[in-house]
Phi, psi and omega in degrees: 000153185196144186222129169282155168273114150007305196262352171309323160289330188279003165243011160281147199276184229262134185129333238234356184286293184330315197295328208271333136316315180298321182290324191288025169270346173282355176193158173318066185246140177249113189260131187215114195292152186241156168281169195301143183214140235266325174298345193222163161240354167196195158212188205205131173211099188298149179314149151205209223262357165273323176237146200250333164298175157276151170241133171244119159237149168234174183257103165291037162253048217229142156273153182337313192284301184305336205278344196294268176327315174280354151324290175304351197260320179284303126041250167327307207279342153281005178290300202281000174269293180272002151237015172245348189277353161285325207254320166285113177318292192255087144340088176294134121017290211237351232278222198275299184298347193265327169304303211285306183308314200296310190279023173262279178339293203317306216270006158282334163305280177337278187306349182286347204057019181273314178234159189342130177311286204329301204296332208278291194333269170352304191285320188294346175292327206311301199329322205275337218246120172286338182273341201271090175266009195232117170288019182247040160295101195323329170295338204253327155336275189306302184310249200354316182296319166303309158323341171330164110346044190340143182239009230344144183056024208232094192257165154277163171304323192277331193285012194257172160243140187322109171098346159322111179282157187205163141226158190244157179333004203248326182112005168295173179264103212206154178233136187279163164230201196272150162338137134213123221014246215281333192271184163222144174288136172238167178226116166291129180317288190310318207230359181096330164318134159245169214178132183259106166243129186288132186311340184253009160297148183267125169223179160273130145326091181276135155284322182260091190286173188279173167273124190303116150356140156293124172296130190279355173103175173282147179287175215244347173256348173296319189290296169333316155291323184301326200287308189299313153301337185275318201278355170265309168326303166249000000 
């Protein structure tokens, strides 16, 4: 049994409901599409002793294909939940039991023809590829980001260039920084915050960045310390 969010069917691509029932008929899941979140694009959560299902949240600004792949990919890790947690001390996340769970779903996919060669290409490497443990496999990205909407002013994080101001859906602010593999160091416009943003988020591009806040000065535990230092001193 399994209970879907309503909107859920009308955004899968068209071939792909009947296969995505079936799996989830294998076990208790409840899937509830979410607003866009800026670290994941879906999650997984095993029954416990408060929820007797699996719980899938996915981000509902996803194209047909990508909500399709994070179905499947979160999927897995409860496939790989219910038939490794006797047998396995620790679950890795990402590990061996989860690969396997994942390209056993997939390959009905692949092989099915429902979707565009680039995406079916992109998955069958990942399958093929033994380093590949993760669905934020770049190859796979990339194909799914052409299914976008087009957005006018609207880049990946890697096309920007170094010191490019951006905001992202939640409406923050950012300043890019240097790489580090898949992510870039950001810096928030407001606060100074630095964040690690994945290169292949879609943002908007500010020409104009906002005018930066006033600094408010020191904080009452920033102060609190000068006071403790000054009281040692004499």
């Amino acid at each position: 049994m399994s209970i879907q969010d309503s909107r859920l069917a009308g955004l899968l691509p068209d071939g792909t409901a009947d296969y995505l029932a079936t799996l989830l008929a294998r076990q208790p899941v409840v899937i509830r599409l979410t607003p866009p979140r800026r670290t994941k694009l879906g999650d997984h959560r095993p029954p416990s002793l408060k929820q007797a299902a699996h719980r899938i949240s996915v981000n509902d600004d996803l194209n047909p294909y990508a909500l399709l792949t994070t179905l499947l990919h979160e999927i897995a890790h409860a496939t790989a939940w219910e038939k490794y947690r006797q047998r396995v001390r620790r679950l890795k996340p990402h590990g061996s039991e989860w690969k396997e769970e994942f390209e056993t779903i997939l390959r009905p996919v692949v092989a099915g023809g429902t979707l565009p060669a680039d995406i079916a290409f992109a998955l069958a490497a990942f399958m093929q590829s033994p380093a590949a443990t993760t669905c934020t496999d770049r190859g796979i990205m990339l194909a799914l980001a052409r299914y976008d909407t087009p957005r006018p002013g609207f880049l990946l994080v890697e096309e920007l260039p170094i010191g490019a101001v951006f905001r992202i859906g939640s409406g923050k602010v950012f300043c890019k920084g240097q790489p580090l593999r898949s992510r870039h160091h950001c810096t928030e416009w407001s606060t100074g915050r630095i964040y690690r943003v994945h290169g292949l988020s879609r943002v908007e591009r500010l020409e104009e960045p906002p005018e930066k806040p006033e600094s408010p000065g020191l904080s009452f535990n920033a102060f609190a310390s000068v006071q403790r230092f000054v009281r040692q001193l004499f």
